[in-house]
C-alpha positions in Angstrom: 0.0 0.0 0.0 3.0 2.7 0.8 4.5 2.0 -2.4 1.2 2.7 -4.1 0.9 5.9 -2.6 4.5 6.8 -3.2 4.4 6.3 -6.8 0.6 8.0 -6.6 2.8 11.0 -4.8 5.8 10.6 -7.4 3.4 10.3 -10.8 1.4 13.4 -9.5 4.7 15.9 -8.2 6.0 14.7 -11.9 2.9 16.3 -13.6 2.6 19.2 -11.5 6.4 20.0 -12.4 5.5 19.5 -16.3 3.0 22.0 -16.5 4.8 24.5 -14.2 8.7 23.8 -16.2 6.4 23.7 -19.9 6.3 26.8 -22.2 3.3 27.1 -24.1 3.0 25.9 -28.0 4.1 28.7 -29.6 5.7 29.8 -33.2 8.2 32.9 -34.2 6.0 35.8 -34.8 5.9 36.4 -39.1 7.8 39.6 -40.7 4.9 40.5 -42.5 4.1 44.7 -42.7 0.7 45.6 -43.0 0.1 48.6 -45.4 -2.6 50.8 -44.1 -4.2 51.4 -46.7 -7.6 53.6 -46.5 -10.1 50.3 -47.8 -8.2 48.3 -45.3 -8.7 50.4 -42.5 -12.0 50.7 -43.2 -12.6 46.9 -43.6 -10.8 46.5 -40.1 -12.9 49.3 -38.8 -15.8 47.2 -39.8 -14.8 43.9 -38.7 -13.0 45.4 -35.0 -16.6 47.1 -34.1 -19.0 44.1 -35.8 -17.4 41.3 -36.7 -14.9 39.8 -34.2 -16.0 42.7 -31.5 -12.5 43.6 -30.0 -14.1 46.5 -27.8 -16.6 44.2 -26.2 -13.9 43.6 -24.1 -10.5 46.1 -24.6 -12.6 49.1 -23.6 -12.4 50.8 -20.5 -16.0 50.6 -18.9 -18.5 52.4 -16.6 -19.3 49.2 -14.5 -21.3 51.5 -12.6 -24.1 52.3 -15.2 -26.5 49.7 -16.8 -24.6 48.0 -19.8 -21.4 49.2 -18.7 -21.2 51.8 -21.5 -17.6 52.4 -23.0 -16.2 55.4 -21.4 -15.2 58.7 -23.1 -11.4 58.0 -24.7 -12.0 53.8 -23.5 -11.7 52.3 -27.1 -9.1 50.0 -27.2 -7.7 50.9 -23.2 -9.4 47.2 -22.0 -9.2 47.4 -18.1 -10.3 44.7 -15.6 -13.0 42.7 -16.0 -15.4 41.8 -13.1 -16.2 38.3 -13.3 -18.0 36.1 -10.6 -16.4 32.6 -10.4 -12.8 33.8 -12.4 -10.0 31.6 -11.1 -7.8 34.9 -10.2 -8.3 38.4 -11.9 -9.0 38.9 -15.7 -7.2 42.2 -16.9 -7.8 43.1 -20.4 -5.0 44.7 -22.1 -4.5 48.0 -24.1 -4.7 47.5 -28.0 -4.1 51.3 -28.7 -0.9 52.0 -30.6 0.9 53.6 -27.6 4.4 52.6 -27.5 4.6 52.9 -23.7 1.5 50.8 -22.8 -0.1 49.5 -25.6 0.9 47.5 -28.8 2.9 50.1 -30.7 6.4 48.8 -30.4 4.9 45.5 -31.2 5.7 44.0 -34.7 2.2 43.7 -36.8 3.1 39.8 -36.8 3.3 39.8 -33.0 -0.3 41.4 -33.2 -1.4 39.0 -35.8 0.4 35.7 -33.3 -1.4 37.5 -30.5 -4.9 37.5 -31.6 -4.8 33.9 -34.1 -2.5 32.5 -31.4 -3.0 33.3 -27.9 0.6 34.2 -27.5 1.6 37.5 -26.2 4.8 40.0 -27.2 6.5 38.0 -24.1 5.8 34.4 -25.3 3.1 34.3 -22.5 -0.4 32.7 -23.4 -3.2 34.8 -23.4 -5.9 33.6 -21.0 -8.4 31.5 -24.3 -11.0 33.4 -22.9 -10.2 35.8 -26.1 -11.3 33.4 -28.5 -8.0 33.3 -30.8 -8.8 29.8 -31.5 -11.5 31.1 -33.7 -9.9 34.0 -34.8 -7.0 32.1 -36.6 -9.5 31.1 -39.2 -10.0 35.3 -40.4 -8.0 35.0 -43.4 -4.7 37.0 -43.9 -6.5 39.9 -45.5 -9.4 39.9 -42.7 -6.4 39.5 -40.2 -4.2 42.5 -41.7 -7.1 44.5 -42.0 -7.9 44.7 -37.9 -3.6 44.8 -37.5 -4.6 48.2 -39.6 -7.8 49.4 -37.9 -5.6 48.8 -34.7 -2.5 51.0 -35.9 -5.6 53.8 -37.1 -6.7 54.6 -33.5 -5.4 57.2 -31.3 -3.0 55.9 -29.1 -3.7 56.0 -25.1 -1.4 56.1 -22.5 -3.1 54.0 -19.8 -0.8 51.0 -18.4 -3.0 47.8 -17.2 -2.0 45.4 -14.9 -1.1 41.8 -16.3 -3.9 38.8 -16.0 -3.7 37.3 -12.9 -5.1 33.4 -12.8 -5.0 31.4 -9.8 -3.4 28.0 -9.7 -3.8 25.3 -11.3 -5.7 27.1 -14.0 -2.7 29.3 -14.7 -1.1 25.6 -15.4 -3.8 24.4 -17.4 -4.3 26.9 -19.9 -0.9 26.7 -21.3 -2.0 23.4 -23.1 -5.1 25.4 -24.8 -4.9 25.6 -28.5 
């Protein structure tokens, strides 16, 4: 019986230590340079606000009022999100081109790996709540075209906190597609 539990003990420690030693799967960012073009800013105007709805969640919110309506200057800020039940503390990040707090030093294939692959500029994974895995299917025009929209908007200097997700989720999600 001991020696059951000890290798119960040993298989389990061995897991634990996988997740926490494993990087998520990830691939080199691609050098490709979106040209912002007017159509394509448009078309990533259209498909940011209607289509893949970036601002339902990177926009700074009045939590306060009924719907919590976007506040004045909130596109593209993002800000904490209050969920009930969230394994730790969901912090949506700015998507403004601000080189000091949002994505303007980024690369536009880091952007593009960020939202088809869950992988932050850091190599980090993104919490799959953002639903990349769906995203990845927008095909290369689609994609470039948001990467555009994106670069259009004024940048905002507003620094958020990074995600925050309680253990063992925060080991979990690193094996999420």
């Amino acid at each position: 019986m001991f020696r059951l539990v000890l290798v119960a003990v040993v298989a389990i420690g061995a897991f634990v230590l996988h997740l926490v030693m494993k990087s998520p799967k990830t691939a080199l960012p691609s050098s490709v340079k979106v040209e912002l073009t007017p159509e394509r800013v448009e078309r990533g105007r259209y498909l940011v606000n209607y289509v893949v709805d970036c601002f339902g969640c990177h926009a700074e919110r009045d939590f306060s009022r009924f719907g919590g309506p976007v506040k004045p200057g909130g596109l593209g800020v993002g800000g904490p999100l209050p969920l009930e039940s969230f394994p730790g503390e969901l912090i949506v990040s700015n998507i403004t081109p601000d080189r000091g707090t949002g994505i303007g030093y980024w690369t536009d294939g880091e952007v593009l790996r960020a939202f088809r692959e869950g992988i932050g500029r850091d190599g980090r994974v993104l919490f799959p709540m953002m639903p990349y895995a769906n995203y990845r299917y927008l095909s290369d025009d689609d994609s470039q075209a948001i990467v555009a929209y994106l670069r259009s908007l004024p940048p905002v200097k507003k620094r958020q906190a990074p995600t925050k997700v309680n253990f063992p989720v925060n080991l979990l999600i690193k094996d999420v597609p």
